[in-house]
C-alpha positions, 0 to 999 in steps of 0.5 A: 374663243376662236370662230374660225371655218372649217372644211367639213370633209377634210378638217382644215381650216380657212387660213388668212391668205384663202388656202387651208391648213391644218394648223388651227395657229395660222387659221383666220380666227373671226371677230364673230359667226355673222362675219364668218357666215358672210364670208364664207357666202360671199367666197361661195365656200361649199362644205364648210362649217363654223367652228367655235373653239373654245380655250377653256376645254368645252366642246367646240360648236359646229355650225353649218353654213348653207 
């Protein structure tokens, strides 16, 4: 599974260096939600959400950050 972080407008993901991407592959992949939602408040992100992305196939889970 991969926790990474969405921008719910655009589609792209958070990547390592701060910019997005649309390439799920060089996206920051978290070790855990707690550590993505924490994140996401301390960088003050706006309009993002947390994605779990699972490799067998299930449907990912998205969860809003506030």
């Amino acid at each position: 599974m991969k926790i990474l972080i969405q921008h719910k407008a655009t589609g792209r993901f958070l990547a390592v260096d701060g910019a997005w991407t649309d390439d799920e592959g060089t996206a920051k992949d978290f070790s855990n939600a707690s550590k993505a939602s924490l994140h996401c408040r301390e960088r003050a992100l706006k309009d993002v959400q947390i994605t779990l992305r699972f490799e067998t196939g299930l449907p990912d889970i998205n969860m809003p950050v506030q």
